[in-house]
Jmol script that loads the backbone (N, CA, C; Angstrom):
load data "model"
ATOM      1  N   UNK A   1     -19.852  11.591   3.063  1.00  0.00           N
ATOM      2  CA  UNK A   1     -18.891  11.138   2.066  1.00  0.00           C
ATOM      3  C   UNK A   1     -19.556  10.137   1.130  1.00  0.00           C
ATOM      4  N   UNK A   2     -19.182  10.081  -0.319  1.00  0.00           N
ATOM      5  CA  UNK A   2     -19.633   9.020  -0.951  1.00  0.00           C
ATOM      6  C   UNK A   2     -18.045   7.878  -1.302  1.00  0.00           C
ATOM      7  N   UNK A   3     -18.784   7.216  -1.618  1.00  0.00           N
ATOM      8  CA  UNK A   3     -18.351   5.457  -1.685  1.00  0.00           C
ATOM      9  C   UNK A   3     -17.500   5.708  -3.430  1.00  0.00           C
ATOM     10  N   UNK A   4     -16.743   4.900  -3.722  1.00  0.00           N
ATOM     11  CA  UNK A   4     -15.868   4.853  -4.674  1.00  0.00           C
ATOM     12  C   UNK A   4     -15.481   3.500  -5.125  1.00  0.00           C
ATOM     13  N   UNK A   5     -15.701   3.008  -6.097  1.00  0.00           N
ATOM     14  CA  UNK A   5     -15.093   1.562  -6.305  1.00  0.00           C
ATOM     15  C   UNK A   5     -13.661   1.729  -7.378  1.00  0.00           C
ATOM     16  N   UNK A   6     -12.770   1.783  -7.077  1.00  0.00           N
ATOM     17  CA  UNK A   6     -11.855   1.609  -7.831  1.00  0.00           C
ATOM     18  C   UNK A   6     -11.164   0.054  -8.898  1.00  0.00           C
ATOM     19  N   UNK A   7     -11.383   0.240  -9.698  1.00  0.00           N
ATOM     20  CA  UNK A   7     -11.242  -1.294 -10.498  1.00  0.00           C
ATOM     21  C   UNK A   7     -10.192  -1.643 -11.157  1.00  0.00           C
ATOM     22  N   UNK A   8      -9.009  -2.250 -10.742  1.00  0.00           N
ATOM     23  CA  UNK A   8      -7.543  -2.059 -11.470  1.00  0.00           C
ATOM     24  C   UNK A   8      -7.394  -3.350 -12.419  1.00  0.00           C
ATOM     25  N   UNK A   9      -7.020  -2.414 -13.228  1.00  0.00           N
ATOM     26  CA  UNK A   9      -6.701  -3.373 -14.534  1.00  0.00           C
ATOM     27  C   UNK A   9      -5.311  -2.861 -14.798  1.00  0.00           C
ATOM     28  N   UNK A  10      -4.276  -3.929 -15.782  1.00  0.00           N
ATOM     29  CA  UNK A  10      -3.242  -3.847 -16.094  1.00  0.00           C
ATOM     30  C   UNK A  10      -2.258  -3.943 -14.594  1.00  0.00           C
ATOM     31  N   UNK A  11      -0.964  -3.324 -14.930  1.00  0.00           N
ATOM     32  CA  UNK A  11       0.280  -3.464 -13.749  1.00  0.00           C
ATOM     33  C   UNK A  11       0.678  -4.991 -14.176  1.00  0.00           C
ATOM     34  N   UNK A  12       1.634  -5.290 -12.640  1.00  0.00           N
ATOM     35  CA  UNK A  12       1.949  -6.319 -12.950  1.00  0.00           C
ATOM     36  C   UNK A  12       1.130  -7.665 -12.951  1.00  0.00           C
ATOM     37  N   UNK A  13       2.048  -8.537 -14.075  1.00  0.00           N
ATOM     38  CA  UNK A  13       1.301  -9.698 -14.338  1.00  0.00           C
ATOM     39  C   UNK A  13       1.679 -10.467 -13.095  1.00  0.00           C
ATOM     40  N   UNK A  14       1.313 -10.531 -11.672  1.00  0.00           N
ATOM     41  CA  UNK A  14       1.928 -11.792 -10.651  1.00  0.00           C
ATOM     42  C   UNK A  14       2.028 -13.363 -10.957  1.00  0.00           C
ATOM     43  N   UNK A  15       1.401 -13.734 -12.211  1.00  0.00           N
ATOM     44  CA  UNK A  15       1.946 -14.993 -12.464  1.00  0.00           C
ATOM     45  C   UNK A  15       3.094 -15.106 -13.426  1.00  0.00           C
ATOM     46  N   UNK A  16       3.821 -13.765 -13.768  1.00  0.00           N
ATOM     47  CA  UNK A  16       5.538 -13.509 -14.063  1.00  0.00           C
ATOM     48  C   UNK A  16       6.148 -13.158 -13.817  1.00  0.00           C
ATOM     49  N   UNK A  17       5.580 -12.874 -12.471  1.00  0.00           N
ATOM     50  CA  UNK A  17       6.494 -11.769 -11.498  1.00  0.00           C
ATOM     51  C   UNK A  17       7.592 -12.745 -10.910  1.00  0.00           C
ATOM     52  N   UNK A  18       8.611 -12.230 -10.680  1.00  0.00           N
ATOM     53  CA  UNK A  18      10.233 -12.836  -9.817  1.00  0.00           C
ATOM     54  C   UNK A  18       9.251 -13.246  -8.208  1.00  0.00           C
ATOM     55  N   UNK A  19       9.467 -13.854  -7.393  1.00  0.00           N
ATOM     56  CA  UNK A  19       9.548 -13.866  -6.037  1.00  0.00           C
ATOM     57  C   UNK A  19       9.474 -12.670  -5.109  1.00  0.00           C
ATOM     58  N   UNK A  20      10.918 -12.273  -5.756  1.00  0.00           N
ATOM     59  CA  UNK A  20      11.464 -10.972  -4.632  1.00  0.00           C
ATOM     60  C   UNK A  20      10.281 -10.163  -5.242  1.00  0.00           C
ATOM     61  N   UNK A  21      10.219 -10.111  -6.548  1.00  0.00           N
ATOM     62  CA  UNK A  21       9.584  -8.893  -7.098  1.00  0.00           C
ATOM     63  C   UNK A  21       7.873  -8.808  -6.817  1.00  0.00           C
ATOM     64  N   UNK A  22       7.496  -9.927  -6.317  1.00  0.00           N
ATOM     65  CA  UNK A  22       6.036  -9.947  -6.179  1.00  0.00           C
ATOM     66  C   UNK A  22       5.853  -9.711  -4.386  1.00  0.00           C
ATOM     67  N   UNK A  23       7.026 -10.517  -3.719  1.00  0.00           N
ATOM     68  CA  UNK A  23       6.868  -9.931  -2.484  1.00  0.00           C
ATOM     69  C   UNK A  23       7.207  -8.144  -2.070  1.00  0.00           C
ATOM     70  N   UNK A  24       7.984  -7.531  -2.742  1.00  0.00           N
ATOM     71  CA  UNK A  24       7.868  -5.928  -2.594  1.00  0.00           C
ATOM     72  C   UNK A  24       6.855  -5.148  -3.050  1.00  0.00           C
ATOM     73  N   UNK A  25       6.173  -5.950  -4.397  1.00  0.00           N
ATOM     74  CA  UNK A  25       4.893  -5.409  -4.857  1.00  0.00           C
ATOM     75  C   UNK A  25       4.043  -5.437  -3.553  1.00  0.00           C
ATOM     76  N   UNK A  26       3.825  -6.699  -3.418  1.00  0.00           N
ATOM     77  CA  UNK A  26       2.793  -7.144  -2.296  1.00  0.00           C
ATOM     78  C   UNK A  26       3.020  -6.404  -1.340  1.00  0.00           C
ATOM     79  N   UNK A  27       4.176  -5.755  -0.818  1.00  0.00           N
ATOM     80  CA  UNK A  27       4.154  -5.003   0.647  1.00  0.00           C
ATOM     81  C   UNK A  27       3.863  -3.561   0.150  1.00  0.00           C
ATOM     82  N   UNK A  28       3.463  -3.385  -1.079  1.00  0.00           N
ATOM     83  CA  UNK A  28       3.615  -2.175  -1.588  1.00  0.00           C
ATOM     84  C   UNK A  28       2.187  -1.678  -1.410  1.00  0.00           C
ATOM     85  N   UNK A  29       1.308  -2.330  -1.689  1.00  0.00           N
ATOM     86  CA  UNK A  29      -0.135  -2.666  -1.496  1.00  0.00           C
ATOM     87  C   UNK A  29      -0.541  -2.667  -0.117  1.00  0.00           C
ATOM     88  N   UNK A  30      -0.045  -3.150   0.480  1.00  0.00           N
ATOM     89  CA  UNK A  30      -0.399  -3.663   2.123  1.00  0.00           C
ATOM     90  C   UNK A  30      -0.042  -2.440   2.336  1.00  0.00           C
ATOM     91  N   UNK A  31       1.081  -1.859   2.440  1.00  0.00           N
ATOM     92  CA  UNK A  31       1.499  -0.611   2.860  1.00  0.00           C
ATOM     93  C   UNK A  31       0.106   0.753   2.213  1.00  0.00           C
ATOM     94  N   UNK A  32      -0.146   0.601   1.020  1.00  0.00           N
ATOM     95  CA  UNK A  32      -1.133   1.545   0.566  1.00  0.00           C
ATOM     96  C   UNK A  32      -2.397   1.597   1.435  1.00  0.00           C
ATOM     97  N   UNK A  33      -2.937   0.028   1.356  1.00  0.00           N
ATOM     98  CA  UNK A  33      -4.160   0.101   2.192  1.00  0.00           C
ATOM     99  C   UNK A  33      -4.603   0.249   3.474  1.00  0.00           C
ATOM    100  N   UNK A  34      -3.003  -0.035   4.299  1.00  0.00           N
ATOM    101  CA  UNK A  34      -2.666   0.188   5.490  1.00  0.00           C
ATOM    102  C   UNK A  34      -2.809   1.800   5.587  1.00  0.00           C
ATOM    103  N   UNK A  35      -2.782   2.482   5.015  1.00  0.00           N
ATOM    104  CA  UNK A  35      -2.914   4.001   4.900  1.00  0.00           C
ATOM    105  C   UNK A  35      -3.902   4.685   5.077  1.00  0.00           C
ATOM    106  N   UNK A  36      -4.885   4.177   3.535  1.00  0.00           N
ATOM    107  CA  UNK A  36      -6.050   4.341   3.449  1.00  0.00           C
ATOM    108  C   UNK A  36      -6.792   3.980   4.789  1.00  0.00           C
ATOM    109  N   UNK A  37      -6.718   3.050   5.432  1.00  0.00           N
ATOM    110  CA  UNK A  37      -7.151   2.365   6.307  1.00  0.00           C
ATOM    111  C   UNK A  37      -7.167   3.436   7.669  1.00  0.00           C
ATOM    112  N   UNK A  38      -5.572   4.017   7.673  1.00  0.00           N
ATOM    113  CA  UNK A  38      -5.456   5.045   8.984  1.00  0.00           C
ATOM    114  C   UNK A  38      -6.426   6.447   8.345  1.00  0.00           C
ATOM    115  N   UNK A  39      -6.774   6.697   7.276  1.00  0.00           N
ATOM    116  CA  UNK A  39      -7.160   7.688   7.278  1.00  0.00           C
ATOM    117  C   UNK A  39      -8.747   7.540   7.052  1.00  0.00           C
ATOM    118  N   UNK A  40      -9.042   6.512   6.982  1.00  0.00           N
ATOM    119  CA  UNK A  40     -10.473   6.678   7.288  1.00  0.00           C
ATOM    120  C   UNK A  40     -11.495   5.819   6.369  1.00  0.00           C
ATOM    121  N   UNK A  41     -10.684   5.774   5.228  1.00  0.00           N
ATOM    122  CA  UNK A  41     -11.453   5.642   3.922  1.00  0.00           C
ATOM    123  C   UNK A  41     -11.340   4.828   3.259  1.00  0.00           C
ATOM    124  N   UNK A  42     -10.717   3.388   3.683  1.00  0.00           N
ATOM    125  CA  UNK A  42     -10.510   2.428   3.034  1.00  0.00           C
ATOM    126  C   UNK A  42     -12.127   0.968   3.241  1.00  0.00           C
ATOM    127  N   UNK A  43     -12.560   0.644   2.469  1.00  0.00           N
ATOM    128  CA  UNK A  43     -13.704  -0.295   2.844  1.00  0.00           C
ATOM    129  C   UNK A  43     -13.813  -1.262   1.880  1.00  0.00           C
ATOM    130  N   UNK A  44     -12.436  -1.826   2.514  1.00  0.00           N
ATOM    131  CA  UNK A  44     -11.911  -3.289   1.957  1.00  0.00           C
ATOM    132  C   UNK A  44     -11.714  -3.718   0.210  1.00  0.00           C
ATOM    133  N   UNK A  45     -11.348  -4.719   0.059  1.00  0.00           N
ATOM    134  CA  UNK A  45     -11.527  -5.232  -1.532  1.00  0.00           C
ATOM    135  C   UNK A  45     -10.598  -6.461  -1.683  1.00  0.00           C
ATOM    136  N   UNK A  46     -10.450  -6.839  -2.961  1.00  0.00           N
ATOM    137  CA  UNK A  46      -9.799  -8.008  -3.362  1.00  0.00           C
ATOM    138  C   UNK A  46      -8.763  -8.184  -4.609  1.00  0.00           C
ATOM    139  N   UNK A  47      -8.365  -9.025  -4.683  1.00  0.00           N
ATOM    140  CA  UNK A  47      -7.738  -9.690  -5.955  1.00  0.00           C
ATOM    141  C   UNK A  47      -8.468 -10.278  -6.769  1.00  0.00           C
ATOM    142  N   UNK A  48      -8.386 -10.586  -8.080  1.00  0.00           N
ATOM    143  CA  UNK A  48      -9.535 -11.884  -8.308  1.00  0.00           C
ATOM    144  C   UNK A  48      -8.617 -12.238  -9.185  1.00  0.00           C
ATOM    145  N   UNK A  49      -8.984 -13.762  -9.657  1.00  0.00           N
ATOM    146  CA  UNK A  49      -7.827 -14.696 -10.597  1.00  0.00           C
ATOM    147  C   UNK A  49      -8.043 -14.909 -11.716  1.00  0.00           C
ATOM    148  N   UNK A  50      -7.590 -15.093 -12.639  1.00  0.00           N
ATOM    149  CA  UNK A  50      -7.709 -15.306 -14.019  1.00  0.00           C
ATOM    150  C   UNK A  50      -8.133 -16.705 -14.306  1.00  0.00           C
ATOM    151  N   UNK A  51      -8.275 -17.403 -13.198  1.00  0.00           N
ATOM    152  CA  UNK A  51      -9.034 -19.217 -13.496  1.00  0.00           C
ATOM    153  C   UNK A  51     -10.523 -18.953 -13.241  1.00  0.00           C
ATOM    154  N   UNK A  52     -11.532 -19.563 -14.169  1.00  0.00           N
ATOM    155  CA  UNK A  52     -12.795 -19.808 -13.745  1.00  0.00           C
ATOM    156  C   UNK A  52     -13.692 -18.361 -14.194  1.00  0.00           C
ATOM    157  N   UNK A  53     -12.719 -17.991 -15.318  1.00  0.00           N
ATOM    158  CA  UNK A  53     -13.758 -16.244 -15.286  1.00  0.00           C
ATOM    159  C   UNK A  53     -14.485 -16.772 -16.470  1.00  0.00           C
ATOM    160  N   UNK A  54     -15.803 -15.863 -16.984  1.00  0.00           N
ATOM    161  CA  UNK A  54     -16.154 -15.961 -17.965  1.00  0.00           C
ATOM    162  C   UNK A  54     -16.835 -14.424 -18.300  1.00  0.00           C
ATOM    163  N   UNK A  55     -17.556 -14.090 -19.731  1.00  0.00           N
ATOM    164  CA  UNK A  55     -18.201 -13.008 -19.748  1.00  0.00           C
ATOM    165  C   UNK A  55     -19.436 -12.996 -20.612  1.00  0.00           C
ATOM    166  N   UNK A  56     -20.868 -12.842 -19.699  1.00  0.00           N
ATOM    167  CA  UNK A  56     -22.116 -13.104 -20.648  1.00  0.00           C
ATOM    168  C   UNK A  56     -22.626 -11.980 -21.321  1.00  0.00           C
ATOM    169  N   UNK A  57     -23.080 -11.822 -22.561  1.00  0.00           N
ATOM    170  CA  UNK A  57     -23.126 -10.666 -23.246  1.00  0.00           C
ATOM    171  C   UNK A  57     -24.458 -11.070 -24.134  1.00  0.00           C
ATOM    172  N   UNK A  58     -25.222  -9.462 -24.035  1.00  0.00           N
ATOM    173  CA  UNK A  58     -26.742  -9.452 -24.388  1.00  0.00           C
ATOM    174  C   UNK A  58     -28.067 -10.372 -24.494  1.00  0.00           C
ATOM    175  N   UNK A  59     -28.663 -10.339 -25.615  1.00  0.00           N
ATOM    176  CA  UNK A  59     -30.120 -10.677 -24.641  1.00  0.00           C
ATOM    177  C   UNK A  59     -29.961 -12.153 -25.400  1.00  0.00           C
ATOM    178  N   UNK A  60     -28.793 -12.339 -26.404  1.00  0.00           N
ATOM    179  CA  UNK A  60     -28.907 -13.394 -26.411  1.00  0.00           C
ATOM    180  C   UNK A  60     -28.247 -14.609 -25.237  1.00  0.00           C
ATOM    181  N   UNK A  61     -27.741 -13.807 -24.349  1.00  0.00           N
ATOM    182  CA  UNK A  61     -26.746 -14.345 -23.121  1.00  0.00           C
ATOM    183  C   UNK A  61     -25.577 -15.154 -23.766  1.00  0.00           C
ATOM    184  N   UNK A  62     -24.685 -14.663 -24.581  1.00  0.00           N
ATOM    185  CA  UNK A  62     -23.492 -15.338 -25.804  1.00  0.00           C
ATOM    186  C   UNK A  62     -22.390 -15.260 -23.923  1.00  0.00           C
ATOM    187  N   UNK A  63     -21.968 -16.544 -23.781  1.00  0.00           N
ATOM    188  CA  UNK A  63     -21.011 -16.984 -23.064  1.00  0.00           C
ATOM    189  C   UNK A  63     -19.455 -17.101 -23.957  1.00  0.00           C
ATOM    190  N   UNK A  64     -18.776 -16.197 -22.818  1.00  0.00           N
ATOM    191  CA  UNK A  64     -17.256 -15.947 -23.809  1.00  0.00           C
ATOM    192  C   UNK A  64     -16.491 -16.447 -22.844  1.00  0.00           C
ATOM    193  N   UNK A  65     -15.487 -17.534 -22.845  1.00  0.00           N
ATOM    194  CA  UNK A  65     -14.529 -18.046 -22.502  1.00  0.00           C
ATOM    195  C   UNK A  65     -13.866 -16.898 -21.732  1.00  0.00           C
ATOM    196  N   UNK A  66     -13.053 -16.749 -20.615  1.00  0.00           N
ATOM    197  CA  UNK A  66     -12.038 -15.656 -20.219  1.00  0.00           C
ATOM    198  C   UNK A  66     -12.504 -14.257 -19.541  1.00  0.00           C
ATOM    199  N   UNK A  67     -11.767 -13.668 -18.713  1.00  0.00           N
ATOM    200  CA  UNK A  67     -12.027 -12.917 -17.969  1.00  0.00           C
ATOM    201  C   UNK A  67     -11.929 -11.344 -18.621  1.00  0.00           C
ATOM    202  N   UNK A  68     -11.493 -11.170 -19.898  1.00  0.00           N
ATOM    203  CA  UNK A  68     -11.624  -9.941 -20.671  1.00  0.00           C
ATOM    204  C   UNK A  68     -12.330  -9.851 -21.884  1.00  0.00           C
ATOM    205  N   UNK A  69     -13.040 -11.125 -21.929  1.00  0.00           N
ATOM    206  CA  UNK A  69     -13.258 -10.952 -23.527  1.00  0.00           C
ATOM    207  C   UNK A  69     -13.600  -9.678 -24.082  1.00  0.00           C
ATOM    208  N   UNK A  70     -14.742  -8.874 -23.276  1.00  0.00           N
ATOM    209  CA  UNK A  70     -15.149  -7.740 -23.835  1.00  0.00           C
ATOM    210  C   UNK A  70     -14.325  -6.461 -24.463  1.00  0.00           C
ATOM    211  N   UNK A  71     -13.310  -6.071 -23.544  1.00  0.00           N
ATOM    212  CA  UNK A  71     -12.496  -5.066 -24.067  1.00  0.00           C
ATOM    213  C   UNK A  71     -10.555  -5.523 -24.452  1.00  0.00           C
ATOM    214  N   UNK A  72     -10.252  -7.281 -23.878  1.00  0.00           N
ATOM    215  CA  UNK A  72      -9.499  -7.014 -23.546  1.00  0.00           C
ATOM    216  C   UNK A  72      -8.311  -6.423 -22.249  1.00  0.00           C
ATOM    217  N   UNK A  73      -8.912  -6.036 -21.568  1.00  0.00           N
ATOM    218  CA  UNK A  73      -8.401  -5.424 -20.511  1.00  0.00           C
ATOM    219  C   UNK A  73      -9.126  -6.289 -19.212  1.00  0.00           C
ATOM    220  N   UNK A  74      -8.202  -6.964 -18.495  1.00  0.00           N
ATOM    221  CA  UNK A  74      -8.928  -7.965 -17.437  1.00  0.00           C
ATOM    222  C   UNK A  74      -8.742  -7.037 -16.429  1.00  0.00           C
ATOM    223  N   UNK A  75      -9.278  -7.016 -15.380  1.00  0.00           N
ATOM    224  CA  UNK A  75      -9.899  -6.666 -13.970  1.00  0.00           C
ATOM    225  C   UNK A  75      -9.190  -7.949 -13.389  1.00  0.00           C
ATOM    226  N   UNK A  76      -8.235  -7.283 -12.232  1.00  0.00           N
ATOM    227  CA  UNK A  76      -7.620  -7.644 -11.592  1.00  0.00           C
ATOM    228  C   UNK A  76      -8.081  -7.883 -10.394  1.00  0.00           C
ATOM    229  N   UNK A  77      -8.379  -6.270  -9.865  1.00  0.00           N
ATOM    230  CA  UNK A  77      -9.095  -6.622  -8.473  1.00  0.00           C
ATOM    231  C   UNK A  77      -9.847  -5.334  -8.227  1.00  0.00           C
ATOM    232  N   UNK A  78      -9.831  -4.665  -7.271  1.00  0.00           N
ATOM    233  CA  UNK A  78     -10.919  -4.058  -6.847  1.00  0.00           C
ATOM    234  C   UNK A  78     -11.191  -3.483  -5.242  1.00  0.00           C
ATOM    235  N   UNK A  79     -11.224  -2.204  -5.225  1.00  0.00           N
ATOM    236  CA  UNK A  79     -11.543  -1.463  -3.602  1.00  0.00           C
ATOM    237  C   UNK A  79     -12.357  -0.490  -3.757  1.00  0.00           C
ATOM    238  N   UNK A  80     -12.913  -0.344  -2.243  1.00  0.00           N
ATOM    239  CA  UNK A  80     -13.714   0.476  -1.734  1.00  0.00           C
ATOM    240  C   UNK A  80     -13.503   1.700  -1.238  1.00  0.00           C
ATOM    241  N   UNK A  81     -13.289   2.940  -1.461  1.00  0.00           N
ATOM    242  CA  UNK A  81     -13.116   4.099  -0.991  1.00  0.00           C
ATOM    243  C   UNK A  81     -13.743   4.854  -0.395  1.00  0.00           C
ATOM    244  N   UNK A  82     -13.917   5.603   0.684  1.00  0.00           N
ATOM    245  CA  UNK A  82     -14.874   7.493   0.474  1.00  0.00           C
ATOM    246  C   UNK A  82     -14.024   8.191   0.331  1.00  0.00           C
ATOM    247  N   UNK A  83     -14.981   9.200  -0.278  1.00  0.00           N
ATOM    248  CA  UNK A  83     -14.169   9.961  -0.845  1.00  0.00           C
ATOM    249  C   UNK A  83     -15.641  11.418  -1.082  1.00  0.00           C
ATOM    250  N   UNK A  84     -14.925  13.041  -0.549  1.00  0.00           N
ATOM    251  CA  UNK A  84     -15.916  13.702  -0.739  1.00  0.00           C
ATOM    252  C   UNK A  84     -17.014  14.027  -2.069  1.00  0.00           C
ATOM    253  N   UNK A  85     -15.949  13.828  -3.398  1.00  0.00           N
ATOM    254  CA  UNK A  85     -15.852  14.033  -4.554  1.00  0.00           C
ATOM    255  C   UNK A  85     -15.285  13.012  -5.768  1.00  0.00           C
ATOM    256  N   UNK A  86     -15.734  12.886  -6.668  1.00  0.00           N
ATOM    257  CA  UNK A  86     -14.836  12.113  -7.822  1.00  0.00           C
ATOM    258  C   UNK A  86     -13.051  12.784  -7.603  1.00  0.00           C
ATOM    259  N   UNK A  87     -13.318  14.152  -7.730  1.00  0.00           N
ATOM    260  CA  UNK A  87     -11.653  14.680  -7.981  1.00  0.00           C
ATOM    261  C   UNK A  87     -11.096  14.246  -6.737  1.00  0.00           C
ATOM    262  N   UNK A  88     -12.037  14.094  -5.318  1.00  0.00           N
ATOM    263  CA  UNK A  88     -10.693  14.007  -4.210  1.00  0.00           C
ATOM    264  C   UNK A  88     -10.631  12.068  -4.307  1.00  0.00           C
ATOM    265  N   UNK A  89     -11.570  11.098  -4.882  1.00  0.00           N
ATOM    266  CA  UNK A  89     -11.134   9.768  -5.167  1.00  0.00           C
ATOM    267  C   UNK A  89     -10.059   9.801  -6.505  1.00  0.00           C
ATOM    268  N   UNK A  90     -10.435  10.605  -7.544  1.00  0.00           N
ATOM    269  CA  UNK A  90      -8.934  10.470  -8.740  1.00  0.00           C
ATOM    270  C   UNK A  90      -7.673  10.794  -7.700  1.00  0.00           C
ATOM    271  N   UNK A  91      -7.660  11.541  -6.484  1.00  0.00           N
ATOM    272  CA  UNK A  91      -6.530  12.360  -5.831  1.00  0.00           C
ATOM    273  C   UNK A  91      -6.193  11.032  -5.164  1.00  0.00           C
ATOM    274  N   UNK A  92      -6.712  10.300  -4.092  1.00  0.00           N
ATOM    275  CA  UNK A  92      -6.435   9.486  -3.793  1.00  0.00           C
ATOM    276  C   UNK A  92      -6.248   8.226  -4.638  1.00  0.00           C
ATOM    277  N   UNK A  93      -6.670   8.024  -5.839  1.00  0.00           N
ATOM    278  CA  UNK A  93      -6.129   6.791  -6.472  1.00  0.00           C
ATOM    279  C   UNK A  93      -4.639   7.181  -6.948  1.00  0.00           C
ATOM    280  N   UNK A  94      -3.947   8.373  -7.098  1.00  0.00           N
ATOM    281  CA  UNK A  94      -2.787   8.904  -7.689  1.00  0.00           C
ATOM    282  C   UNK A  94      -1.349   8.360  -6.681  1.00  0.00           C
ATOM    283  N   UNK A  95      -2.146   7.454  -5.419  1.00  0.00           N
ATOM    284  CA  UNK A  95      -0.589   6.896  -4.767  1.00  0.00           C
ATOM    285  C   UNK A  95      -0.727   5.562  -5.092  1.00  0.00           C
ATOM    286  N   UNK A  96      -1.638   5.178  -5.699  1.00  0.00           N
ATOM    287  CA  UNK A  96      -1.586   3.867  -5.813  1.00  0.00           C
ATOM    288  C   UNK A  96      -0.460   2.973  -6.346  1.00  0.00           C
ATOM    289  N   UNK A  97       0.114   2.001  -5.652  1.00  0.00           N
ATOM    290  CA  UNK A  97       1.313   1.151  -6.517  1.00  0.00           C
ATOM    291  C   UNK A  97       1.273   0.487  -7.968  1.00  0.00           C
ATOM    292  N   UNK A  98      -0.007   0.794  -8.449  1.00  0.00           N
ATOM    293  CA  UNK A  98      -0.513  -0.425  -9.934  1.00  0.00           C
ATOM    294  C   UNK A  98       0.520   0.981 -10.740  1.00  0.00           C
ATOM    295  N   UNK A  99       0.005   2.131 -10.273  1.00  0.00           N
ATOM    296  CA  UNK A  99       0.924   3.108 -11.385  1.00  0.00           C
ATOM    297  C   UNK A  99       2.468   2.471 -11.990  1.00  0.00           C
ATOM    298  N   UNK A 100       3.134   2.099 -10.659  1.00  0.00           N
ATOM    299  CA  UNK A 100       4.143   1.729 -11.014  1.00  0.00           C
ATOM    300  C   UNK A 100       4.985   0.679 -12.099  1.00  0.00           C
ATOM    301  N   UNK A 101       3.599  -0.115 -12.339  1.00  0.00           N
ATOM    302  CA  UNK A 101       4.000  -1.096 -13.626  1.00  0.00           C
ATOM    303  C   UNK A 101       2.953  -0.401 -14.534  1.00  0.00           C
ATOM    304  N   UNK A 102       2.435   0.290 -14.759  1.00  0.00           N
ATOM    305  CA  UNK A 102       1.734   1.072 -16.102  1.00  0.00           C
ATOM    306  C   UNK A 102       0.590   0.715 -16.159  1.00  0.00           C
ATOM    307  N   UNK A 103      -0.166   0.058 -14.749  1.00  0.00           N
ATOM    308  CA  UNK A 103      -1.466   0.148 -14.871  1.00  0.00           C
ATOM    309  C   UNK A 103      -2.233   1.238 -14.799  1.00  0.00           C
ATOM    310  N   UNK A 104      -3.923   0.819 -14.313  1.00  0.00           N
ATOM    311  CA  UNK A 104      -4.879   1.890 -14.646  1.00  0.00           C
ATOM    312  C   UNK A 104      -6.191   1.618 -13.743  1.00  0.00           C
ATOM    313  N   UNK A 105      -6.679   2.659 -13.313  1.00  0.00           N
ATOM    314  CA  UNK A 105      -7.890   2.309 -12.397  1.00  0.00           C
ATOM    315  C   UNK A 105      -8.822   3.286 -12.655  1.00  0.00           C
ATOM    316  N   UNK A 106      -9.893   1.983 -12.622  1.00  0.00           N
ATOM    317  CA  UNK A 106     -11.266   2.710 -13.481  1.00  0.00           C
ATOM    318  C   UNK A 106     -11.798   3.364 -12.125  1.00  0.00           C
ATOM    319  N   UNK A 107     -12.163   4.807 -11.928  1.00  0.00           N
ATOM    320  CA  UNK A 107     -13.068   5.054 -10.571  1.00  0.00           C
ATOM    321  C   UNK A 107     -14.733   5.011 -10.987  1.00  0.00           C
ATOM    322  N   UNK A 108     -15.659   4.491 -10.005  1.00  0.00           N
ATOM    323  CA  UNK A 108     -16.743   4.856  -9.986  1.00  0.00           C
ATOM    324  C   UNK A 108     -17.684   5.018  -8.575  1.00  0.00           C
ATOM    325  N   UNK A 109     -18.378   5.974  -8.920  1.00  0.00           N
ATOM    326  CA  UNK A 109     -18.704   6.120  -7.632  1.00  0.00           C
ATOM    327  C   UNK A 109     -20.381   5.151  -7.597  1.00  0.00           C
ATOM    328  N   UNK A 110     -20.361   4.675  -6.393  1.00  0.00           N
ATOM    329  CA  UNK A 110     -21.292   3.524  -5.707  1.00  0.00           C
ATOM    330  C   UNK A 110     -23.399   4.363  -5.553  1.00  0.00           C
ATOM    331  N   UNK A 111     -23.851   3.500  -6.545  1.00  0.00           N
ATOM    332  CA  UNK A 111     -25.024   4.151  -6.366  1.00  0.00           C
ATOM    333  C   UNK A 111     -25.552   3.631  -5.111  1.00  0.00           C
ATOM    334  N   UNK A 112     -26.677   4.926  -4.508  1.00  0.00           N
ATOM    335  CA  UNK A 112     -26.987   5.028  -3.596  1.00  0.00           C
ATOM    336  C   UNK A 112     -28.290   4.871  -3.623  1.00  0.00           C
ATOM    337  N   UNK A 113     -29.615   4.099  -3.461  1.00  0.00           N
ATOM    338  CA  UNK A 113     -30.833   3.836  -3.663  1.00  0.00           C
ATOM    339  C   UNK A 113     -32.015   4.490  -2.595  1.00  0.00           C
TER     340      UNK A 113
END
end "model"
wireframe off; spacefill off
backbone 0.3
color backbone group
């Protein structure tokens, strides 16, 4: 099997989320990876925060304030998959809960040296 990094950007914003509404998200997730997890193919990941990001860009190394400067689109967080194929990791990113607030997950698969 090869390795998969999935990279979610967009969904919900959790620093506007309601209470109730961030704790059902949150079990929504736990519940996903709890899955992944029974079936074989989950190899961990994270959240990351919008304090303390920055982004260094070309050879002049230009330091940009913020965790999207480049496109706009911040990176939220981030997991580890196998997966036989790209199409059977797009198959498995298709239960993911970020869908549900109109996010988006970048797949790539993990070079191997």
């Amino acid at each position: 099997m090869k390795e998969y990094l999935f990279f979610f950007r967009g969904g919900l914003d959790f620093s506007q989320a309601q209470p109730e509404q961030l704790q059902q998200v949150l079990m929504n997730w736990k519940n996903w990876t709890e899955e992944l997890t029974k079936k074989g193919i989950y190899g961990g990941g994270d959240r990351v925060t919008r304090n303390d990001a920055a982004f260094v860009q070309g050879k002049g190394k230009q330091v940009i304030a913020g965790p999207y400067a480049a496109n706009n689109e911040m990176i939220g967080g981030y997991i580890k998959i196998k997966a036989d194929n790209l199409r059977q990791a797009i198959e498995i990113s298709k239960s993911c809960p970020i869908f549900n607030f109109d996010g988006n997950i970048e797949i790539r698969e993990v070079a191997k040296t």
